[in-house]
BALUM-307472 format. One record per residue (C-alpha): residue in three letters; x, y, z. Coordinates in steps of 0.2 Angstrom, whole numbers, padded with zeros to 4 digits, always signed. Example, Ala and Ser with C-alpha at 12.3 -4.5 7.8 and 13.67 -1.06 7.14 Angstrom:
! BALUM-307472
ala+0062-0022+0039
ser+0068-0005+0036
END
This chain:
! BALUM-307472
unk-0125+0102-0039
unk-0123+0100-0021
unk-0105+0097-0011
unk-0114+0079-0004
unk-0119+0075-0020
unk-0104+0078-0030
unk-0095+0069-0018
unk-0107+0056-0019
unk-0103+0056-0038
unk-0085+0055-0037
unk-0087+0040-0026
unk-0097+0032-0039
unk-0085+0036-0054
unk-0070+0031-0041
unk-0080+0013-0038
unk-0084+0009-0058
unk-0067+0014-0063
unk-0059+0001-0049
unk-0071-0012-0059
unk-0069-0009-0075
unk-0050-0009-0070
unk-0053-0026-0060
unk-0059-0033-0073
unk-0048-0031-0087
unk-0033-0036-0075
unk-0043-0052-0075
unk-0042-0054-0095
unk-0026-0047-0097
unk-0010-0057-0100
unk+0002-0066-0112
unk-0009-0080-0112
unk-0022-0076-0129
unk-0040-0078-0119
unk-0053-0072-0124
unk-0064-0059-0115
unk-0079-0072-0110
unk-0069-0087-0112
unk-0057-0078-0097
unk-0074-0076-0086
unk-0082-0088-0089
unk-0067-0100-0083
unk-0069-0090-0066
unk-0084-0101-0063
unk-0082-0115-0071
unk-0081-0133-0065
unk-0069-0142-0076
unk-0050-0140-0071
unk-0044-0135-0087
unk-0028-0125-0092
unk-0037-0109-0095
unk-0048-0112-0078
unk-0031-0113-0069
unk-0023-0099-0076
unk-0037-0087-0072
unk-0041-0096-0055
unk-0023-0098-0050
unk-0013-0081-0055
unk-0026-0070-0060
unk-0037-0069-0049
unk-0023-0068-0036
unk-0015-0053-0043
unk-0031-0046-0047
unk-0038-0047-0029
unk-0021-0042-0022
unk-0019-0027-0034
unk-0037-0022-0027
unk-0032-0024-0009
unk-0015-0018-0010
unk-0021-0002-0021
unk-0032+0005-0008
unk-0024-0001+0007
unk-0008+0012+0002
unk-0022+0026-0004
unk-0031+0025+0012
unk-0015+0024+0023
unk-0009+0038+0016
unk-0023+0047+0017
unk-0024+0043+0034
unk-0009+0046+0040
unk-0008+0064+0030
unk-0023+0068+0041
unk-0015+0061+0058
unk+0001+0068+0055
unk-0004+0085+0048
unk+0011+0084+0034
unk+0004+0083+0016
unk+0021+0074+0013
unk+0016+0060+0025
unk+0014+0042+0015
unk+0015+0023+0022
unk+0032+0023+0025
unk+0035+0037+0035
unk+0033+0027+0053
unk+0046+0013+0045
unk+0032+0002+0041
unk+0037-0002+0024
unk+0059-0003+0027
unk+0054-0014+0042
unk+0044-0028+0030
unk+0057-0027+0018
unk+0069-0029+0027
unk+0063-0047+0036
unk+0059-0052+0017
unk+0076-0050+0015
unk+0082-0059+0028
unk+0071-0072+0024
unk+0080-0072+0008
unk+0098-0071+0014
unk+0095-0085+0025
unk+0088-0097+0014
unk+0073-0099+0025
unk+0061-0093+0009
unk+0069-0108-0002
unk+0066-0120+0010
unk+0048-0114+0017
unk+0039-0102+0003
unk+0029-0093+0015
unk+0044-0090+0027
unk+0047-0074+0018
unk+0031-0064+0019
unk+0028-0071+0039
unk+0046-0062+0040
unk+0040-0048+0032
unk+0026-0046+0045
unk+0035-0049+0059
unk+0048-0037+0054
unk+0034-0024+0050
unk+0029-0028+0069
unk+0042-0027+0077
unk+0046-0010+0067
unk+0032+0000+0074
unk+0031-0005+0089
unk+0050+0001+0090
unk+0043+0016+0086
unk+0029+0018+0097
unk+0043+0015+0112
unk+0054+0028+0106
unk+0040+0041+0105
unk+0032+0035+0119
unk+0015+0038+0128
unk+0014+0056+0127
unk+0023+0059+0112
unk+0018+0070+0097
unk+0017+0069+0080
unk+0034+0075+0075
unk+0039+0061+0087
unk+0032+0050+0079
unk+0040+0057+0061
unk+0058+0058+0067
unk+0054+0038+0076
unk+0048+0033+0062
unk+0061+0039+0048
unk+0076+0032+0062
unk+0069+0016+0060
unk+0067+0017+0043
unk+0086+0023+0042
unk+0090+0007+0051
unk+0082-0006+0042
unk+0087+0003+0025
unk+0104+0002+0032
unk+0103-0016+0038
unk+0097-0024+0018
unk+0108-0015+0009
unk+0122-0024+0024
unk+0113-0040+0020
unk+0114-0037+0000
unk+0133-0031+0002
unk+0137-0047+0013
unk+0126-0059+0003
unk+0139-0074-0003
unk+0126-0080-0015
unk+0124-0067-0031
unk+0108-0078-0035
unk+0100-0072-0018
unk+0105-0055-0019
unk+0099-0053-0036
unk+0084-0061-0029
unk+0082-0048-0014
unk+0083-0036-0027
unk+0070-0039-0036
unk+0057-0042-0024
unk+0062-0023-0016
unk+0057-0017-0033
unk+0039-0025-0028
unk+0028-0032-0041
unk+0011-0043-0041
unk+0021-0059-0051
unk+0018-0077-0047
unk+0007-0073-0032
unk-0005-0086-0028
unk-0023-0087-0017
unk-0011-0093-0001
unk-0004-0073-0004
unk-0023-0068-0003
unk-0027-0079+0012
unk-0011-0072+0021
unk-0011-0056+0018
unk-0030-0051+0021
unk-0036-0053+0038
unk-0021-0042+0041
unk-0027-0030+0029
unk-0047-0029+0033
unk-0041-0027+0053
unk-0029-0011+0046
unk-0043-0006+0036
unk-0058-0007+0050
unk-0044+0001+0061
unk-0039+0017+0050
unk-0058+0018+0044
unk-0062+0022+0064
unk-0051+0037+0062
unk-0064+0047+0049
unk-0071+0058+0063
unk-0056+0060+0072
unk-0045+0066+0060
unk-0059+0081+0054
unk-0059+0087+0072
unk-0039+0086+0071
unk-0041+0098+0056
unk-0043+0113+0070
unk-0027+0106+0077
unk-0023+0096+0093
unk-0025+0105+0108
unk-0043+0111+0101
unk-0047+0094+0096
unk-0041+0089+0113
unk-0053+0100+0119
unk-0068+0094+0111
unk-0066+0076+0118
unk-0054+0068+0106
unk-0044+0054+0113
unk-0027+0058+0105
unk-0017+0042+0110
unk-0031+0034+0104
unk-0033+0041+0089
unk-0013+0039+0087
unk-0014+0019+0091
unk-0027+0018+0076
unk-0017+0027+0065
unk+0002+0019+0066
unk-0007+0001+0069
unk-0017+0000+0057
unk-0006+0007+0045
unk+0005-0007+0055
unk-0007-0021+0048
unk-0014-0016+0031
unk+0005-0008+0023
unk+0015-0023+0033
unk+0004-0037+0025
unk+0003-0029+0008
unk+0022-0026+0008
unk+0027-0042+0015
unk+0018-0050-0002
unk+0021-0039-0015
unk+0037-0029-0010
unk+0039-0011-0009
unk+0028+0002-0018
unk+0029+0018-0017
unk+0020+0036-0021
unk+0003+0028-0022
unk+0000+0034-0004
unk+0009+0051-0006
unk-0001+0055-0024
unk-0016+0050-0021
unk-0024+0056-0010
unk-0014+0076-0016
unk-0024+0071-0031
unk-0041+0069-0021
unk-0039+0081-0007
unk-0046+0096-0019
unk-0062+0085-0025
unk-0069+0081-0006
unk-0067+0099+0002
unk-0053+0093+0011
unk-0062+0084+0023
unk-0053+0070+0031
unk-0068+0058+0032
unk-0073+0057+0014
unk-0055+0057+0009
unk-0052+0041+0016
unk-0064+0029+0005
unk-0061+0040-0009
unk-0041+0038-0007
unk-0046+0019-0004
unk-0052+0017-0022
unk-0042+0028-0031
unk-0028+0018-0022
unk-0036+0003-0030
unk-0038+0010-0045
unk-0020+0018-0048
unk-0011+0003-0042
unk-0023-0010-0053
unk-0020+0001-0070
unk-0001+0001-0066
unk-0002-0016-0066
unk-0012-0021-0080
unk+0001-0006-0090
unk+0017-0017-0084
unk+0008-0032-0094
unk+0005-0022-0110
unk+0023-0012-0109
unk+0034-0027-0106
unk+0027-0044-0106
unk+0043-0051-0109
unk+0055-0042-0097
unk+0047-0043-0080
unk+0044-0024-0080
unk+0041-0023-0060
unk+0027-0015-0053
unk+0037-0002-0041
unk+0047+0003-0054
unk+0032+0009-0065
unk+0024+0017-0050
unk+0042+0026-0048
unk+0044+0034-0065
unk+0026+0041-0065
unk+0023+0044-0048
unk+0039+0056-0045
unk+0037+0068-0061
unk+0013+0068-0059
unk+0022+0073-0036
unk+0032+0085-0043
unk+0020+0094-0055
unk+0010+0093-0038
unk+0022+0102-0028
unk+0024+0116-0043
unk+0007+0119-0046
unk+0005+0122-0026
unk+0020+0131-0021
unk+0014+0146-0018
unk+0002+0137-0004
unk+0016+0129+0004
unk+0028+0143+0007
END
């Protein structure tokens, strides 16, 4: 079989493993549904309790689970290419501590109690105002380990900053309440969360999806890509934005997840030829399809106990990035 056609191949197995998963999120749950029943209340008419359940939270968290999935696969992959660094992932440029760290002020504030969407607009502005921090302190003309080194000071600080606001919270409620929502998780999100979070994240994608050509041209390094008519500032105001855009909005509605944009696309990289380009949609649904079966796993493990969806990540993304790391060490020395 031939490289395109493989490849082809592995985009189709990646595309009907994200929808058999995207299905089965949608019938899975504490509430006893069947299998038709729970599609066929999709499109139903009447305004029935099963309707609402499937209309109204799992819908939602399947959709979000979808978009937030391969928004973190592609990012990473993206910015692995951009930043030359196979350890590179969404929160390298401070993206991810920023948005957190304005949910958390919504919280500590009490603006989130008093205006429910207060906290992920927070976390957006916050994920803003992060990266274009660390676009000044690079500046113009600066490099990619400028960008690293700007992006991990401001990540630093707004780490620094919650655990301040969880230290000097006067309410144990709220802090137990910031708490939580770092751990991220797809719980109780609703079709406003969809609405809110996805121009942001179509305008990331469309963004980082410009970057396929580029970034395979970057594979011969940056003054021969340079050469051969690459606009590099461009190609770095595609990269940190729209990971700005897609990571900000996903983290400001569903918290903090992590090692899906570092092991992913680790995992992929060997199936596509190492080619930029067709990494990118193929990290994009295996994204989508990690971060969907980790969800639909936290409803089977713990139904009673709230298992959050970061923490699951967590425990099975560090051991499967260390086997990585083992398995390749002899390449990376």
């Amino acid at each position: 079989m031939s490289e395109p056609a493989r490849y082809r191949l592995l985009l189709a197995l990646l595309g009907g493993a994200t929808t058999v998963l995207f299905v089965l999120s949608l019938t899975v749950g504490p509430a006893a549904i069947g299998f038709g029943d729970s599609l066929a209340a999709l499109v139903s008419g009447d305004g029935g309790a099963i309707v609402l359940i499937m209309r109204e939270i799992r819908l939602p968290r399947a959709l979000l689970g979808l978009m937030i999935g391969a928004t973190l696969g592609l990012s990473g992959a993206a910015l692995q290419g951009y930043l030359r660094n196979p350890l590179a992932e969404p929160g390298l440029i401070g993206v991810s501590a920023s948005a957190s760290l304005g949910a958390v002020l919504a919280i500590y504030t009490g603006l989130s109690a008093a205006f429910p969407l207060a906290l992920p607009l927070s976390a957006l502005a916050a994920a803003v105002a992060g990266v274009l921090v660390v676009q000044a302190l690079a500046g113009m003309h600066g490099g990619t380990l400028t960008i690293i080194l700007a992006g991990v000071a401001v990540s630093s600080f707004a780490g620094a900053m919650t655990s301040l606001a969880l230290n000097l919270s006067p309410n144990p409620f709220a802090a137990l309440e910031i708490l939580f929502w770092m751990l991220g998780s797809l719980t109780d999100r609703s079709m406003e969360h969809v609405w809110l979070a996805g121009p942001f994240i179509l305008l990331g994608w469309a963004m980082l999806a410009m970057l396929a050509r580029p970034l395979d041209t970057l594979t011969l390094g940056g003054d021969a890509a340079s050469s051969l008519g690459v606009d590099m500032r461009r190609v770095r105001f595609l990269a940190v934005f729209g990971t700005a855009a897609c990571v900000g909005a996903s983290t400001a509605v569903a918290g903090a997840i992590g090692f899906v944009g570092l092991v992913v696309p680790h995992l992929l990289r060997p199936l596509v030829g190492a080619r930029p380009s067709r990494l990118l949609p193929a990290s994009a649904l295996g994204g989508a399809s990690v971060l969907i079966a980790a969800d639909i796993l936290v409803r089977l493990i713990a139904p009673g106990r709230d298992l959050k969806l970061g923490v699951l990540t967590a425990i099975v993304g560090a051991p499967f990035f260390l086997w990585l790391i083992w398995r390749s060490r002899g390449r990376l020395t």
